[in-house]
OpenMM code with the backbone's topology and positions (N, CA, C; nanometers):
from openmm import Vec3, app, unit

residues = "UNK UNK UNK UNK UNK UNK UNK UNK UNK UNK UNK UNK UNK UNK UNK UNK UNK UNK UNK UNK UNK UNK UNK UNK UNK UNK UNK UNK UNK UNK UNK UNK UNK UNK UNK UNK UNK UNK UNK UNK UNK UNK UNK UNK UNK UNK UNK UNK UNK UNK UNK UNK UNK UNK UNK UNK UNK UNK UNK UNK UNK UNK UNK UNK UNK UNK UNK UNK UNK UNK".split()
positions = [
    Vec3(32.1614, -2.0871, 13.8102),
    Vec3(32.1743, -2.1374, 13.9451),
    Vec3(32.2507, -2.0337, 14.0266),
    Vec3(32.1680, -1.9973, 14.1439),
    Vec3(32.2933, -1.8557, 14.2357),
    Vec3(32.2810, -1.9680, 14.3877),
    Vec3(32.4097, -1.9824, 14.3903),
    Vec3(32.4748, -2.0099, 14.5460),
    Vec3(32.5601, -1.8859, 14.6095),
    Vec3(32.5552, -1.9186, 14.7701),
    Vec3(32.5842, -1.8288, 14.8214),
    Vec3(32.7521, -1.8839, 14.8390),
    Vec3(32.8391, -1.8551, 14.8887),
    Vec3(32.9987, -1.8764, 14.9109),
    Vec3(33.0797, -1.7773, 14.9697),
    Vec3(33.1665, -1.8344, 15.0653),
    Vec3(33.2795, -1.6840, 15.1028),
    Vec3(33.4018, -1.7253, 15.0186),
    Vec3(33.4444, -1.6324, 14.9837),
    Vec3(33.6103, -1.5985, 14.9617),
    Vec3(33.6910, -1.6165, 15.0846),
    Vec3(33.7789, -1.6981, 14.9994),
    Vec3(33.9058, -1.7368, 15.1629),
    Vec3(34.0333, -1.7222, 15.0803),
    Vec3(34.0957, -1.6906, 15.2111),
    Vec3(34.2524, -1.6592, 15.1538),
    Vec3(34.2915, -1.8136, 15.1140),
    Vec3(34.4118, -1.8477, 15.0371),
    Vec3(34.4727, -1.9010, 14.9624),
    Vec3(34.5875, -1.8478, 14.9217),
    Vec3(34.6829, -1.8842, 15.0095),
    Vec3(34.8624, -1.8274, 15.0242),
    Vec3(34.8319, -1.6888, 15.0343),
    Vec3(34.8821, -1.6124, 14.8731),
    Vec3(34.8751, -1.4911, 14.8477),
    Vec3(34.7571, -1.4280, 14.7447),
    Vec3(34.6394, -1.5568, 14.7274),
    Vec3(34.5034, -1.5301, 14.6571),
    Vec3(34.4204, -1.5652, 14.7936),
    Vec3(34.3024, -1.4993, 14.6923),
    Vec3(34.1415, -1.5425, 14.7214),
    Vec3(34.0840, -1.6834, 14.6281),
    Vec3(34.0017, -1.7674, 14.7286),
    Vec3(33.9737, -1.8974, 14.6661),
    Vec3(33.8123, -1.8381, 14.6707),
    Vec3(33.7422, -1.9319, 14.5817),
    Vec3(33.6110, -1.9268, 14.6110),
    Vec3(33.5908, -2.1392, 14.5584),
    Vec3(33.5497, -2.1471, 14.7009),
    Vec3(33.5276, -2.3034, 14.6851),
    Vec3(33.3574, -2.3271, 14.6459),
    Vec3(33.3695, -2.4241, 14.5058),
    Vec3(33.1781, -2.4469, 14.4504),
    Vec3(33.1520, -2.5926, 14.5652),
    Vec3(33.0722, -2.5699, 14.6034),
    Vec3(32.9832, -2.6823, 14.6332),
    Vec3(32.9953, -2.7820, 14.5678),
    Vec3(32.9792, -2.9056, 14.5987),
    Vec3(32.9791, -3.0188, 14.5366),
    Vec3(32.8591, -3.0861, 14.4315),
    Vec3(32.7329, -3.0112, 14.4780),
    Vec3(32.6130, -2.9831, 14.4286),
    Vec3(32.6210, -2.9135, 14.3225),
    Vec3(32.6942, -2.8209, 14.2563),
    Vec3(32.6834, -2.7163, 14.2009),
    Vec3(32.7648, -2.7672, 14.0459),
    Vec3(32.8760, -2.8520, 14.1213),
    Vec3(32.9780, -2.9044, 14.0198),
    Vec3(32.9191, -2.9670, 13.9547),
    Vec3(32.8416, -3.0885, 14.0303),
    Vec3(32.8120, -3.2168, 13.9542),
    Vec3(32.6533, -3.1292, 13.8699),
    Vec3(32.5843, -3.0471, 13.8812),
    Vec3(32.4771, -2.9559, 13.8042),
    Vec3(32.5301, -2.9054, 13.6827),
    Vec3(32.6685, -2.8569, 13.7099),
    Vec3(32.6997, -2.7892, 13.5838),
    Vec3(32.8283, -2.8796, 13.5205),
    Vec3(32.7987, -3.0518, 13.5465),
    Vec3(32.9163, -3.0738, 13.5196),
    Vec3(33.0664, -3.0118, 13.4726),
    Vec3(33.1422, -2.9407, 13.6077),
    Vec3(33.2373, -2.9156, 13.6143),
    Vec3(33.3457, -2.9929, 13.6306),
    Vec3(33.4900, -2.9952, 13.5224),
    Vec3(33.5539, -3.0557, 13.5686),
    Vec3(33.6988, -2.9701, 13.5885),
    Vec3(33.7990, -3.0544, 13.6432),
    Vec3(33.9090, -3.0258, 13.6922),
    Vec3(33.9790, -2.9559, 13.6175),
    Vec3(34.0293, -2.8427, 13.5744),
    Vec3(34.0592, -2.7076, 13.5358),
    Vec3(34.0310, -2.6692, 13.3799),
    Vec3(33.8785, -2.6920, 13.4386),
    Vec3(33.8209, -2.6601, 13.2813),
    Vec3(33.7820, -2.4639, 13.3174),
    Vec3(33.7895, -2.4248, 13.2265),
    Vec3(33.7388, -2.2681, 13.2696),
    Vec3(33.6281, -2.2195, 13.2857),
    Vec3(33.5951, -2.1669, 13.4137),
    Vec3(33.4528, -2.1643, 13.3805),
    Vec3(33.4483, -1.9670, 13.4500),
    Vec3(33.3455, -1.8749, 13.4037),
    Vec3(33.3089, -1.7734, 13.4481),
    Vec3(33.2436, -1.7597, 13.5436),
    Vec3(33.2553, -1.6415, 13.6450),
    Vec3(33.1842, -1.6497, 13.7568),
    Vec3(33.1301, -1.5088, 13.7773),
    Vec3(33.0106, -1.4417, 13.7973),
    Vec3(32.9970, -1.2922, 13.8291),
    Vec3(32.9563, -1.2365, 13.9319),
    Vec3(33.0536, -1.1653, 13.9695),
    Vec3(33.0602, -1.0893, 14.0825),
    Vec3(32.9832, -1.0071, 14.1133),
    Vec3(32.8565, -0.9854, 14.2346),
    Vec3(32.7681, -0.9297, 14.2692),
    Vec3(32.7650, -0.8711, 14.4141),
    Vec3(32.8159, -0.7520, 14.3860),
    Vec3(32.8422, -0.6662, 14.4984),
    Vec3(32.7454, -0.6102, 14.6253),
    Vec3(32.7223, -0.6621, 14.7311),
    Vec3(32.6361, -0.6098, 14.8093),
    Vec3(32.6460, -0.4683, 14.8157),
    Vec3(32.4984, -0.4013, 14.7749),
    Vec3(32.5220, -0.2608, 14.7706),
    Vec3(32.5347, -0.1804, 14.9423),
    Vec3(32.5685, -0.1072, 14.9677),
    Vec3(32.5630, -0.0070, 15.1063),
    Vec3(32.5080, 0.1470, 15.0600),
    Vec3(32.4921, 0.1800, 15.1821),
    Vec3(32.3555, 0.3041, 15.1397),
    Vec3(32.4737, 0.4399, 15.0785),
    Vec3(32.6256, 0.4212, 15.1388),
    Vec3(32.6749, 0.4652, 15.0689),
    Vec3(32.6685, 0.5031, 14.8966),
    Vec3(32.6376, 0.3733, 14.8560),
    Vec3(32.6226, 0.3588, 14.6797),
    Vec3(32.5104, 0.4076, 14.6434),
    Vec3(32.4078, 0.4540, 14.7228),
    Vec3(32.3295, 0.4835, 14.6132),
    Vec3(32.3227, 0.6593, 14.7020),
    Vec3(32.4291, 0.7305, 14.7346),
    Vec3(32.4043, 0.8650, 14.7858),
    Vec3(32.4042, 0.9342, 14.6498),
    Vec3(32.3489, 1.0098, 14.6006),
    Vec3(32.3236, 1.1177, 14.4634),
    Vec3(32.2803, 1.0328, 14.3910),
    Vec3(32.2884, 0.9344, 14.3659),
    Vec3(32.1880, 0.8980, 14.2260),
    Vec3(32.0631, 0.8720, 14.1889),
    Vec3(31.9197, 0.8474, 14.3424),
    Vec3(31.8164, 0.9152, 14.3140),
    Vec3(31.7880, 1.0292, 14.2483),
    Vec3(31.6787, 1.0546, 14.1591),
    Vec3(31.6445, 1.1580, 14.1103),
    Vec3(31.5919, 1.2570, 14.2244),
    Vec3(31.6504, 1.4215, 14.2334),
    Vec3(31.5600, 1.4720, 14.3169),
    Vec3(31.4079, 1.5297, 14.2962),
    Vec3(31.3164, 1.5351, 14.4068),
    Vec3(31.1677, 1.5952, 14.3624),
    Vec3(31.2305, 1.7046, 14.4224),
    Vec3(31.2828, 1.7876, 14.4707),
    Vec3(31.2757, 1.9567, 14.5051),
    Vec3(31.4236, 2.0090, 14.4279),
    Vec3(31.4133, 2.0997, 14.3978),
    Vec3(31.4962, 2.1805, 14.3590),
    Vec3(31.6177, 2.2665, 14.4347),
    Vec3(31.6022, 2.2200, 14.5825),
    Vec3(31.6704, 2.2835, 14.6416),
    Vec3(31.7673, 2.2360, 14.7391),
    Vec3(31.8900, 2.2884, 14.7336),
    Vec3(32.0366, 2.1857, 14.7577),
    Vec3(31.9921, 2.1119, 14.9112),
    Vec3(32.1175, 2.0443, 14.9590),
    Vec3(32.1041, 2.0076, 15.0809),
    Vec3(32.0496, 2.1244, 15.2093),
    Vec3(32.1923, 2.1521, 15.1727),
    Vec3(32.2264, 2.2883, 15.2631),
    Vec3(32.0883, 2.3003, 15.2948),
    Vec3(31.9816, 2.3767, 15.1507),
    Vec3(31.9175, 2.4708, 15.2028),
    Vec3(31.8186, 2.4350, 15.2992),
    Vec3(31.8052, 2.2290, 15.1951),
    Vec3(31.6722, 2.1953, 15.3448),
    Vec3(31.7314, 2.1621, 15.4834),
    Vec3(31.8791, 2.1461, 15.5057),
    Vec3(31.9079, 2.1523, 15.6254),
    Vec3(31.8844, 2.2877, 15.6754),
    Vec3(31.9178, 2.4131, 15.6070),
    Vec3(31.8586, 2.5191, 15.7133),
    Vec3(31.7396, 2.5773, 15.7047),
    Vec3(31.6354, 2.5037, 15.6394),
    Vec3(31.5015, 2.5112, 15.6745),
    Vec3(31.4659, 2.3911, 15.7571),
    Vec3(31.5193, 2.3075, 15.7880),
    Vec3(31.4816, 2.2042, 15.9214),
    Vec3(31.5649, 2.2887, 16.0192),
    Vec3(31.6711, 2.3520, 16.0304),
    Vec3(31.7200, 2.4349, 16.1793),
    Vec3(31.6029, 2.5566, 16.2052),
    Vec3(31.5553, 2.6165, 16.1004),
    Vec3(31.4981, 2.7398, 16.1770),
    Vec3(31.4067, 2.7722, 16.2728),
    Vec3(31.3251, 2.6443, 16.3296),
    Vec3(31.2242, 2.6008, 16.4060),
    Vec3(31.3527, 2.5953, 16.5313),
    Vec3(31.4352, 2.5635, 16.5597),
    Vec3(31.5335, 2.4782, 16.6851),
    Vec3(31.5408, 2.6336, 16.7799),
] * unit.nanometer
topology = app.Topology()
chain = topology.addChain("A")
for resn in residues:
    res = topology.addResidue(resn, chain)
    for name in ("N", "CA", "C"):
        topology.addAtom(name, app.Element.getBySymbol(name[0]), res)
């Protein structure tokens, strides 16, 4: 089962409140332990270098083969 949820502050923590739907599905009860996994929205940041490249040749160089036309 994936629900969506925000994190909210809580004094000097982060809470993550389950749905009421979710509890009574996985019969949850009152401080029984349960695991939760954390799934990070990726940003285009994360995936800079770890495509495989098709050319052999650094940034640089295709940036100054896209300037030499300017």
């Amino acid at each position: 089962m994936e629900i969506k949820t925000k994190a909210r502050k809580w004094g000097n923590s982060v809470a993550v409140i389950l749905p009421k739907i979710v509890v009574e599905a996985n019969n949850i009860k009152e401080n029984q332990e349960i695991t939760i996994e954390i799934i990070e929205k990726p940003f285009a940041g994360k995936f800079f270098g770890i495509l495989p490249r098709k050319s052999k040749k650094s940034a640089q160089m295709i940036k100054d083969e896209m300037r030499k036309g300017w």
